[in-house]
Steps between C-alpha positions, in 0.01 A plus 500: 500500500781645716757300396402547111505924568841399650634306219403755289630789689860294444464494205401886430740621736813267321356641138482845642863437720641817278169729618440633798147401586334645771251283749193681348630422167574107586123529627364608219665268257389215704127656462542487104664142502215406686272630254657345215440183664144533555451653139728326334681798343799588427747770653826636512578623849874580660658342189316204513226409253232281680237255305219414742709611789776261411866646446531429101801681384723831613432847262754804574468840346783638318482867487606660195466852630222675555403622090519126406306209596675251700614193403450135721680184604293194548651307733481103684361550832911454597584769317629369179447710199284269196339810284634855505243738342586830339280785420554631125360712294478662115365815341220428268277720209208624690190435283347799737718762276348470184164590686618774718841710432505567843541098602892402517651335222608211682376338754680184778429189508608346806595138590654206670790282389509170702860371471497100664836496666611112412330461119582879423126497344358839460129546482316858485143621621319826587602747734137502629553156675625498849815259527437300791139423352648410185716239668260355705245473254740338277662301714840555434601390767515109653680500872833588452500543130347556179215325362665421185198407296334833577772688408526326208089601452561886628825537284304369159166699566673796571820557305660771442190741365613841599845488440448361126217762499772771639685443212276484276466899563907563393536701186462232184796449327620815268507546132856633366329812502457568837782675667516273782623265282931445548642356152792312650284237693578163493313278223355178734204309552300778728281208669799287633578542884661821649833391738722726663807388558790652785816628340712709733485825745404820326723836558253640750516358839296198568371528099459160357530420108313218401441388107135500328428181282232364308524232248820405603628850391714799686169814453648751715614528874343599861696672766332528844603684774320617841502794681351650883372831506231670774507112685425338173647270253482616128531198275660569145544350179659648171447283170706548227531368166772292339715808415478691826224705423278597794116382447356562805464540872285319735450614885375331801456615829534275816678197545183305513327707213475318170326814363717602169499915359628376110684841334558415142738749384455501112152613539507669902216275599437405818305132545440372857495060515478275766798239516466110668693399789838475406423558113549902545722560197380223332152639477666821404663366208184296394292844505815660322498247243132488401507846435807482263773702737661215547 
């Protein structure tokens, strides 16, 4: 028994190396390892998720700050990163406001995003569900790397049900009588890929201007820039349409944030979205684009 409390205590303590874990903490966690041995649950204790008190794979927190849910990386027990999981979420209709006018309009829903690091996979599940359960339970995770055929299983049962859902609650496409509506966009195939393509340095410092295509056709142009102010970074980017004219403004703040404040100036609306890992002002354009600014 001693020398399986030791090997575990290694094991905690090299998970935990960036912590600083106290003797009554190192204690206790060999207490609840214990117990998830003789139960046969599992845990997540000093990093380290535990399935019937055997080390199974290494969970660290991400903070995003303390008015947003963190995110997680799901680790090999030697550290290497195989799922990253990011905590989203959209504005929906409440159903509560057409009973009661004092209920808010909207209401969040809140989820995960689990991005596999190797296959690029994305799969998406309640917020409700506790991440390190969800992996065990699952089992993601085989030794030092994915368990391919039940990430194949997670990724097709769960898709990507909230996002499609999240945009399901954009404005629908407007009529030519709605004011929204620009009369110099470009006639394409609306359901063909979005792609943003690099073009040179914009006239503000650090501003990038990149072109907007779909269907293999020029639809307008994104410049983004970034800013600190108060110990933050502000994240910027200004669409424009073919012929220069400003569309609209979309605002993010922290480097880490994927949180987007949408200004559309033809109608001074304000729309808030949340963007994929490194798909910011792609998502930006798609959500500009099925509302006909763009």
């Amino acid at each position: 028994m001693k020398l399986n409390l030791l090997a575990i205590a290694l094991i905690a303590y090299a998970a935990a190396s960036a912590q600083q874990v106290s003797e009554k903490q190192m204690k206790s966690h060999l207490k609840s390892v214990q117990k998830s041995k003789e139960k046969g649950t599992t845990i997540w204790d000093l990093d380290t998720v535990y399935k019937a008190g055997v080390p199974y794979c290494i969970v660290v927190e991400k903070s995003n700050g303390a008015l947003r849910a963190s995110d997680f990386s799901v680790q090999s027990l030697q550290g290497k990163e195989l799922i990253y999981v990011k905590y989203a979420y959209y504005k929906k209709p409440s159903t509560a406001q057409n009973l009661n006018q004092y209920a808010p309009a909207t209401t969040n829903v809140s989820y995960y995003e689990y991005y596999f690091t190797d296959t690029k996979n994305k799969a998406e599940i309640s917020y409700s569900t506790k991440v390190y359960k969800t992996v065990a339970e699952e089992n993601l995770i085989e030794g030092d790397h994915i368990n391919s055929a039940e990430e194949d299983k997670f990724v097709s049962l769960n898709g990507k049900k909230f996002s499609e859902d999240a945009a399901a609650q954009s404005p629908l496409p407007a009529s030519n009588n709605n004011n929204s509506v620009y009369d110099n966009l470009v006639v394409r195939n609306r359901n063909a890929t979005i792609t943003i393509r690099l073009t040179g340095v914009g006239t503000e410092s650090g501003a990038g201007i990149s072109e907007v295509t779909q269907d293999n056709k020029v639809i307008g142009k994104v410049e983004s820039m970034q800013y600190a102010a108060n110990g933050i970074i502000i994240k910027i980017l200004n669409f424009y349409l073919t012929d220069g004219t400003k569309i609209a403004q979309a605002q993010c703040n922290g480097i880490n944030s994927h949180e987007w404040s949408i200004l559309t100036l033809k109608n001074n609306l304000t729309r808030s979205i949340t963007s994929t890992i490194n798909n910011d002002a792609i998502d930006v354009a798609k959500y500009l684009t099925n509302a006909y600014y763009l």
